[in-house]
Backbone as XML, in Angstrom:
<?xml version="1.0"?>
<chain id="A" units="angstrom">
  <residue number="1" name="UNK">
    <atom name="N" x="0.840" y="-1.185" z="0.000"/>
    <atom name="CA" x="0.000" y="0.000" z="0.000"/>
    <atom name="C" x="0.874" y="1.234" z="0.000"/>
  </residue>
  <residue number="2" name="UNK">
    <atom name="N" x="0.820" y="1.982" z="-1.736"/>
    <atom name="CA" x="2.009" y="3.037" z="-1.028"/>
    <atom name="C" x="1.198" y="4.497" z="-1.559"/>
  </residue>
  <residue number="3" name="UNK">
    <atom name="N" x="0.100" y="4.472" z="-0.386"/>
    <atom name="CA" x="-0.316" y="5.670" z="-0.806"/>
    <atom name="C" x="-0.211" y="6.894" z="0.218"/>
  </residue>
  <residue number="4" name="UNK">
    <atom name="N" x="0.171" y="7.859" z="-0.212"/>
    <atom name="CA" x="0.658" y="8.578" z="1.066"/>
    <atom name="C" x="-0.545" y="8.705" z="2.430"/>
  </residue>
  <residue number="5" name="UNK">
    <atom name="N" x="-1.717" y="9.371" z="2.047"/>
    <atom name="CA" x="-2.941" y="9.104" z="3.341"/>
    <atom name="C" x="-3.527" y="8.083" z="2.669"/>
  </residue>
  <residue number="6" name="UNK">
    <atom name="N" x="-4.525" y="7.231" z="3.637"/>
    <atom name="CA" x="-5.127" y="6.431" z="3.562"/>
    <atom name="C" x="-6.364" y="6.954" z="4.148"/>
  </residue>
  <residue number="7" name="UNK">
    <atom name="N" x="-7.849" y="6.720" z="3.877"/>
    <atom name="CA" x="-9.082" y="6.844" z="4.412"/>
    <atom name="C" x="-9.249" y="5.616" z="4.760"/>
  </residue>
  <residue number="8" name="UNK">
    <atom name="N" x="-10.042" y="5.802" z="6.269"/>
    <atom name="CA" x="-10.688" y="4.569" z="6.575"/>
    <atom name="C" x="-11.809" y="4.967" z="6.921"/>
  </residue>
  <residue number="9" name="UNK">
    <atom name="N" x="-13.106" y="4.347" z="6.418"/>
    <atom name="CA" x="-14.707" y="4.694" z="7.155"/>
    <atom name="C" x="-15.301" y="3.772" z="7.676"/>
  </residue>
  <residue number="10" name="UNK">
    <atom name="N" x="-14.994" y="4.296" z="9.324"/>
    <atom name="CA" x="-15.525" y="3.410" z="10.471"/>
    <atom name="C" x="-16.637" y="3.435" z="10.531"/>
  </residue>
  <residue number="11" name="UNK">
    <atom name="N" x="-17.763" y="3.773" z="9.621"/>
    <atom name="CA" x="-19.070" y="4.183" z="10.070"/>
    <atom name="C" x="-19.991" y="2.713" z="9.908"/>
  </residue>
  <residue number="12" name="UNK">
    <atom name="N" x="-20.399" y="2.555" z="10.733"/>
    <atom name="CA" x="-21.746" y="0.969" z="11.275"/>
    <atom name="C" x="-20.127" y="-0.395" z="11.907"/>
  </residue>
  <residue number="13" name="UNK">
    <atom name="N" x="-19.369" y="0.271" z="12.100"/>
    <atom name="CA" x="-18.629" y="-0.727" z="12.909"/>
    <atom name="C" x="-19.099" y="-0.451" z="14.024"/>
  </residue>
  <residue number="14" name="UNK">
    <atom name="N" x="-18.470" y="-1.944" z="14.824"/>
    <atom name="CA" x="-18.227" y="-1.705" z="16.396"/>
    <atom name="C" x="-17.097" y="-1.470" z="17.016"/>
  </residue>
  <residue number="15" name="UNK">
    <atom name="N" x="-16.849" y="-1.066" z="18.283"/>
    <atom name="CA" x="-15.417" y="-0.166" z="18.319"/>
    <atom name="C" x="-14.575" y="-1.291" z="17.931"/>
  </residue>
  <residue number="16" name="UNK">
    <atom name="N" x="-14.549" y="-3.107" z="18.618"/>
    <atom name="CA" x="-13.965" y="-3.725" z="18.409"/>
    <atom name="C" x="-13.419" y="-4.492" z="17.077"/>
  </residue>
  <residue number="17" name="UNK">
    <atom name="N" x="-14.565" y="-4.096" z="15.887"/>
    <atom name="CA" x="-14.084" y="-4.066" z="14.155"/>
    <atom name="C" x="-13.742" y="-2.923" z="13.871"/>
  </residue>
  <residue number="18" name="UNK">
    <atom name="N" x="-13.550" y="-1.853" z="13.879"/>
    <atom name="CA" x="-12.924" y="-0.844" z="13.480"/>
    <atom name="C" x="-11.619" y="-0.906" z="14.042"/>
  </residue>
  <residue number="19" name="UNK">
    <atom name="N" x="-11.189" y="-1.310" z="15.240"/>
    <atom name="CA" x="-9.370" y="-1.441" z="16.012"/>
    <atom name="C" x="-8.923" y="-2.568" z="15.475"/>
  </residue>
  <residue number="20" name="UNK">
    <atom name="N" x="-9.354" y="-3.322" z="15.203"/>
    <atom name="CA" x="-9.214" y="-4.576" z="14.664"/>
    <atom name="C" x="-8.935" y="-4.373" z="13.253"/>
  </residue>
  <residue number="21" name="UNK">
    <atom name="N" x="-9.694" y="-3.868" z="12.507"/>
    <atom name="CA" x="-9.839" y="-3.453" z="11.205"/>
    <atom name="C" x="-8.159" y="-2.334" z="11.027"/>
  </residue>
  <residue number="22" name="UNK">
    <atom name="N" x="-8.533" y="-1.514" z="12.057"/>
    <atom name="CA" x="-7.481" y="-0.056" z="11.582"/>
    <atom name="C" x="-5.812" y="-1.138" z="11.501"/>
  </residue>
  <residue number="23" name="UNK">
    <atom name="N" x="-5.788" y="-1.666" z="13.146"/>
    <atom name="CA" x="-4.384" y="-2.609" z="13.242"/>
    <atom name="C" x="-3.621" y="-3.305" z="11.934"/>
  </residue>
  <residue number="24" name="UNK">
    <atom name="N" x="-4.916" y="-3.965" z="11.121"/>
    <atom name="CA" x="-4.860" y="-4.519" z="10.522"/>
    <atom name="C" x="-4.092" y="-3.883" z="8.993"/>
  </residue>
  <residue number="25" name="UNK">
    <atom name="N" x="-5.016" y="-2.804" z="8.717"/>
    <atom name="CA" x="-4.453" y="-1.669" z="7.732"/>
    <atom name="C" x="-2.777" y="-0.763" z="8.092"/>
  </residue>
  <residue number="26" name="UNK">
    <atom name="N" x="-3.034" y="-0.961" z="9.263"/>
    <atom name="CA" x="-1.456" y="-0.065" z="9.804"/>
    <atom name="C" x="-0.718" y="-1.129" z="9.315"/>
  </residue>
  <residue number="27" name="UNK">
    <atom name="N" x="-0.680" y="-2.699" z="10.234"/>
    <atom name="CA" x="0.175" y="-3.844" z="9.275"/>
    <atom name="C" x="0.874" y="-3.841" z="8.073"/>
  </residue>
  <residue number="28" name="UNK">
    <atom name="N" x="0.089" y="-3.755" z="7.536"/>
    <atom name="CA" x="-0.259" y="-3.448" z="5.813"/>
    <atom name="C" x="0.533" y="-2.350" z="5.319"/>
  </residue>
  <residue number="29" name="UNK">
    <atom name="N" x="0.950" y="-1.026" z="5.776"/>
    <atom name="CA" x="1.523" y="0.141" z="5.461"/>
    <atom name="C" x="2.952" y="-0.116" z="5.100"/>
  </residue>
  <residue number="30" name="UNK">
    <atom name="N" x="3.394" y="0.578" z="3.888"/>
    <atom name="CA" x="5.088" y="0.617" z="3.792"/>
    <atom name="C" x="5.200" y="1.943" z="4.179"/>
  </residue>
  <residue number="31" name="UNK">
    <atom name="N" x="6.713" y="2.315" z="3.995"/>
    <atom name="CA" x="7.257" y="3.699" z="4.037"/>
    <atom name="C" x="6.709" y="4.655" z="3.272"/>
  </residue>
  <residue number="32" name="UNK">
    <atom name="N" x="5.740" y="4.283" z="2.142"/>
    <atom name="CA" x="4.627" y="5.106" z="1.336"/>
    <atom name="C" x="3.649" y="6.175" z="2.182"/>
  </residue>
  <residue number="33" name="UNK">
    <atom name="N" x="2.991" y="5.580" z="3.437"/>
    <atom name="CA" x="2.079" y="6.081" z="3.726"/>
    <atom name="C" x="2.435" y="6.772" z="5.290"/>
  </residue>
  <residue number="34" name="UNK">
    <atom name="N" x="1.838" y="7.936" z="5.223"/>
    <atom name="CA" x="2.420" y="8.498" z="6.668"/>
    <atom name="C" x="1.065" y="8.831" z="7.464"/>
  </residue>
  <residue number="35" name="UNK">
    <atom name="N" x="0.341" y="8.919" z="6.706"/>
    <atom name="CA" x="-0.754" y="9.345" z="7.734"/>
    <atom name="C" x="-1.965" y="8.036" z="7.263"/>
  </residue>
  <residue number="36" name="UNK">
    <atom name="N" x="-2.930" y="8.087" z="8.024"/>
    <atom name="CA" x="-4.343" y="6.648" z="8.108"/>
    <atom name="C" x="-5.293" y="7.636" z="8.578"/>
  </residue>
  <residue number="37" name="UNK">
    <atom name="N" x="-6.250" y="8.603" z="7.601"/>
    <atom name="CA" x="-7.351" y="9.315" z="8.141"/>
    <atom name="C" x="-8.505" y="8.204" z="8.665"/>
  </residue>
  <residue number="38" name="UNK">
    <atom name="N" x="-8.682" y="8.259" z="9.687"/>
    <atom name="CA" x="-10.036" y="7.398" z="10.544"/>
    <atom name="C" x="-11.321" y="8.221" z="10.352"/>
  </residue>
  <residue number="39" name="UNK">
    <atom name="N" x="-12.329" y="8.010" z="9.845"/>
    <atom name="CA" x="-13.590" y="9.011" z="9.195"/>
    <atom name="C" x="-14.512" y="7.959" z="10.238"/>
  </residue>
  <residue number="40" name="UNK">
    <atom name="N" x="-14.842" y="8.278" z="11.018"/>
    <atom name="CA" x="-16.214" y="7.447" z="12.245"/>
    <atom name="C" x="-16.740" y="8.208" z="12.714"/>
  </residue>
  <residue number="41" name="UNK">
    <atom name="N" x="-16.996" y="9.377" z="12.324"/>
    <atom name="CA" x="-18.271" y="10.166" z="12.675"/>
    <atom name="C" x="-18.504" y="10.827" z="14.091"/>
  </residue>
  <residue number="42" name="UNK">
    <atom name="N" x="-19.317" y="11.834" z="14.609"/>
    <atom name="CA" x="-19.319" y="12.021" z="15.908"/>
    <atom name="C" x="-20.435" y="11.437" z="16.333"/>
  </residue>
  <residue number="43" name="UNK">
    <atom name="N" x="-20.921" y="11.686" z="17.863"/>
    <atom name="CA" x="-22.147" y="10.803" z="18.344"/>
    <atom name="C" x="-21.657" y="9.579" z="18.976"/>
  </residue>
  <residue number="44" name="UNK">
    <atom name="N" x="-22.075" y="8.268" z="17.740"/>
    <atom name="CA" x="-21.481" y="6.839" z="18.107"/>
    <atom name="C" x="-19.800" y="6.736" z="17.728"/>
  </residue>
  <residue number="45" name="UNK">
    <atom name="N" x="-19.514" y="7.839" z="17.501"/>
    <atom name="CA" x="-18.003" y="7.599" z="16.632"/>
    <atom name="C" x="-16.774" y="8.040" z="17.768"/>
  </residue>
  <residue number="46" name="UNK">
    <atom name="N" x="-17.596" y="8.841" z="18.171"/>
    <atom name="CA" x="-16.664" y="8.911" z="19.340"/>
    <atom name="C" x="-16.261" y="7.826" z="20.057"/>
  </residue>
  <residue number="47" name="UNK">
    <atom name="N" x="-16.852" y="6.725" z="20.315"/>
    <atom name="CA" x="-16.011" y="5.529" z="20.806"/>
    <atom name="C" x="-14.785" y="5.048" z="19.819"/>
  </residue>
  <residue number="48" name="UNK">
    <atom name="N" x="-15.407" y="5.519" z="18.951"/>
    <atom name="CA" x="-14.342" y="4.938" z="18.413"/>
    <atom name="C" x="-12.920" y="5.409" z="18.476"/>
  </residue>
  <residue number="49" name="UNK">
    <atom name="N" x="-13.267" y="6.765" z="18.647"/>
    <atom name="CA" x="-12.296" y="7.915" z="18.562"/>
    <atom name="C" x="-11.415" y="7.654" z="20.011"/>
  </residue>
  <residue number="50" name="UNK">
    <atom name="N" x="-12.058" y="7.421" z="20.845"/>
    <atom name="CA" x="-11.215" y="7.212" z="22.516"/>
    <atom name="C" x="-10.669" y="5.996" z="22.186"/>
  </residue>
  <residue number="51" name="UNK">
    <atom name="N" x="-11.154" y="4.908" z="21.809"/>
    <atom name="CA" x="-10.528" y="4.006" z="21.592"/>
    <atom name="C" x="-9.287" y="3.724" z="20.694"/>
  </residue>
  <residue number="52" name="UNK">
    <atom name="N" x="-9.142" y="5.135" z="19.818"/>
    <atom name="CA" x="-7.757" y="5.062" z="18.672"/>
    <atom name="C" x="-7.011" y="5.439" z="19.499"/>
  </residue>
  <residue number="53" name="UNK">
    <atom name="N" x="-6.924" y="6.441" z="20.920"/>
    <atom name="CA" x="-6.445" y="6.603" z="21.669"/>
    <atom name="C" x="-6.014" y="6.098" z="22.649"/>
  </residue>
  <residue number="54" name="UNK">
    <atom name="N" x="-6.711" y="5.166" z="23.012"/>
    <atom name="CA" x="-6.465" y="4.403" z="24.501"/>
    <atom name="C" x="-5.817" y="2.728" z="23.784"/>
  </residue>
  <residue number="55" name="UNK">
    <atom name="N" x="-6.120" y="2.528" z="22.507"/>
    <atom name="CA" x="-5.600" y="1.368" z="22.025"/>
    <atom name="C" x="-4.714" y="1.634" z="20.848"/>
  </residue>
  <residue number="56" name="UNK">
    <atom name="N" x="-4.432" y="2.680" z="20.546"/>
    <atom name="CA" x="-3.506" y="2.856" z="19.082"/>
    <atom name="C" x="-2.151" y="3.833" z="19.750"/>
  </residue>
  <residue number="57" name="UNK">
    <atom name="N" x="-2.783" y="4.760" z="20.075"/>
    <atom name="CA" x="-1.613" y="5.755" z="20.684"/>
    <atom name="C" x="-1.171" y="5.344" z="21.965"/>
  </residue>
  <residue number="58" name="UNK">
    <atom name="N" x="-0.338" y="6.374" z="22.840"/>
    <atom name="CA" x="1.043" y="6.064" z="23.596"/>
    <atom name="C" x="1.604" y="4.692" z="23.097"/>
  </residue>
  <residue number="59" name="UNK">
    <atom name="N" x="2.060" y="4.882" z="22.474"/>
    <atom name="CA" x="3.445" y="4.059" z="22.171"/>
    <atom name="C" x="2.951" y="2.590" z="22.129"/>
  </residue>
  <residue number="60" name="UNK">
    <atom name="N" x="1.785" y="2.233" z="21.859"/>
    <atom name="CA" x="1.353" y="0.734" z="21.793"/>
    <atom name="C" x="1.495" y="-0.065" z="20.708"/>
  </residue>
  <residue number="61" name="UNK">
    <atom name="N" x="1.304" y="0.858" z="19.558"/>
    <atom name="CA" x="1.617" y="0.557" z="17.976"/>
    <atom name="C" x="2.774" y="1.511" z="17.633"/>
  </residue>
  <residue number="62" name="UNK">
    <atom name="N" x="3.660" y="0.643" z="17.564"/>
    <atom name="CA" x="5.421" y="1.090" z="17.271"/>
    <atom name="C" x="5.446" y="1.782" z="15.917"/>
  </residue>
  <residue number="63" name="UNK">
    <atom name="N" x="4.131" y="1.741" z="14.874"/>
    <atom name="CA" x="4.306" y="1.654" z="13.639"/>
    <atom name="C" x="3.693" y="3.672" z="13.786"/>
  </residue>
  <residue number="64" name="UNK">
    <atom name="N" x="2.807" y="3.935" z="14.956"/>
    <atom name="CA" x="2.616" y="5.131" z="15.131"/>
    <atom name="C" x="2.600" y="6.040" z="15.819"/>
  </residue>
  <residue number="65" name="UNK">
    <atom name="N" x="3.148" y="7.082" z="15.657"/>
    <atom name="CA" x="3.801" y="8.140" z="16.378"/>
    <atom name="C" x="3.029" y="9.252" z="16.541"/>
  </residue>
  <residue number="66" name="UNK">
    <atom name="N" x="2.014" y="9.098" z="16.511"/>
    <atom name="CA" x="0.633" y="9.720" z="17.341"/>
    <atom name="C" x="-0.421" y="9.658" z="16.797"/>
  </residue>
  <residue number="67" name="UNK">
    <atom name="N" x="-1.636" y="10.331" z="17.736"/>
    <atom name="CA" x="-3.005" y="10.328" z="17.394"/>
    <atom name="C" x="-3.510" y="11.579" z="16.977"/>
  </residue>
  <residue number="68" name="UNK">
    <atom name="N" x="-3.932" y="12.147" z="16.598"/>
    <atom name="CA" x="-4.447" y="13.621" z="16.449"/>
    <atom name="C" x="-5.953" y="13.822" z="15.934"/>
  </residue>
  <residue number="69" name="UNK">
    <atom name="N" x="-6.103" y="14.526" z="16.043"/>
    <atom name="CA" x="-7.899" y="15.198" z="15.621"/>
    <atom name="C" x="-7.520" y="15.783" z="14.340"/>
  </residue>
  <residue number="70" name="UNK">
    <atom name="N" x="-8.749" y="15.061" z="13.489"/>
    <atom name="CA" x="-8.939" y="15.750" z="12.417"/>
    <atom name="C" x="-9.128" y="17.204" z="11.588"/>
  </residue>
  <residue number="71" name="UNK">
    <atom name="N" x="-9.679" y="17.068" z="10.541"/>
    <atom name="CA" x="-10.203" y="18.658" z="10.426"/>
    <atom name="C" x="-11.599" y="18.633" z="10.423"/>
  </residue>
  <residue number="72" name="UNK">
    <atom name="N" x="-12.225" y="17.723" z="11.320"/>
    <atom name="CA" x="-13.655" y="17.996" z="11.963"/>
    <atom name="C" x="-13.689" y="16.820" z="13.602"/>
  </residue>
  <residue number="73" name="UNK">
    <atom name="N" x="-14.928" y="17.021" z="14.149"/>
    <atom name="CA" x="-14.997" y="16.232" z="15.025"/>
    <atom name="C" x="-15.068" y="14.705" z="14.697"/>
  </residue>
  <residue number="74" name="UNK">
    <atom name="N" x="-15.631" y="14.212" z="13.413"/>
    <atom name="CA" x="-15.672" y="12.995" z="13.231"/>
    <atom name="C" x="-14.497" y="12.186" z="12.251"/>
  </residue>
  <residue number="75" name="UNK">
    <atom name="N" x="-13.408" y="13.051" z="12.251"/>
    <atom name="CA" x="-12.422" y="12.275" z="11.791"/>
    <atom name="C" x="-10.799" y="11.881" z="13.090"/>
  </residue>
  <residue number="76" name="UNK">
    <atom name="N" x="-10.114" y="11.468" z="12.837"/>
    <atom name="CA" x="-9.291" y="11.156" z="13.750"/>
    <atom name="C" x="-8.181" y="10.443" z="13.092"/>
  </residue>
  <residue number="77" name="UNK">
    <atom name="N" x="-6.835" y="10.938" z="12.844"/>
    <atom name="CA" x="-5.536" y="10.547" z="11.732"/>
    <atom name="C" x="-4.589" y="10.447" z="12.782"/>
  </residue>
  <residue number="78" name="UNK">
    <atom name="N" x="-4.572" y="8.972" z="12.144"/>
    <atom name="CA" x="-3.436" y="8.181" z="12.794"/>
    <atom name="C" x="-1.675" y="8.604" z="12.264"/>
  </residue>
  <residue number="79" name="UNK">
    <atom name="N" x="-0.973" y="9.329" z="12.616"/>
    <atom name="CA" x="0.560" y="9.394" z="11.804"/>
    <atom name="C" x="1.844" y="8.561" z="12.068"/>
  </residue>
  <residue number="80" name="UNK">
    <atom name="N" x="1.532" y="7.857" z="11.048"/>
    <atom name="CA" x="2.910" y="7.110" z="10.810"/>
    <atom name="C" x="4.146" y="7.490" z="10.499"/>
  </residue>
  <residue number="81" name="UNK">
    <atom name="N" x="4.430" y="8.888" z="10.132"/>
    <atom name="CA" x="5.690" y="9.177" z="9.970"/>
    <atom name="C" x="5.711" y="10.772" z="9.870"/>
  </residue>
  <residue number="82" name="UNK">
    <atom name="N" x="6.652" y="11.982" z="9.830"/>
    <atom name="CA" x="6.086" y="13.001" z="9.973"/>
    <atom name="C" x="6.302" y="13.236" z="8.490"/>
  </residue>
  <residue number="83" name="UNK">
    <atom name="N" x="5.712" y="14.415" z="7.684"/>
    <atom name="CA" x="6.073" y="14.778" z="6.153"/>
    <atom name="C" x="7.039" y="16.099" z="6.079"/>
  </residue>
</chain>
């Protein structure tokens, strides 16, 4: 996969297929891609959103070097490398 961002749309997952799902796509990443935009919406998406946090960020996935907020409330980009 060597595309520089990646979209992912968490929308009608459950938090536990969408972390499952995202892990899975980070796996997957070469030196191509630096950022993984997470698109899950606000409302129900927000779980999802604490959960990219409490299960993706501090230093749990070696492959990423932080979590950050989108350019709205219902997105959430994972960065794999800085540009």
């Amino acid at each position: 996969m060597s595309q520089p961002i990646i979209e992912f749309d968490a929308h009608g997952l459950t938090v536990d297929q969408a972390i499952r799902q995202i892990e899975a796509l980070i796996a997957k990443c070469d030196s191509g891609t630096y950022r993984i935009r997470v698109i899950h919406g606000y409302h129900r998406g927000n779980n999802i959103q604490r959960a990219l946090y409490d299960e993706i960020d501090r230093g749990r996935n070696p492959k990423v070097v932080r979590v950050i907020g989108g350019s709205n409330p219902g997105i959430t980009e994972l960065v794999l490398r800085e540009y």
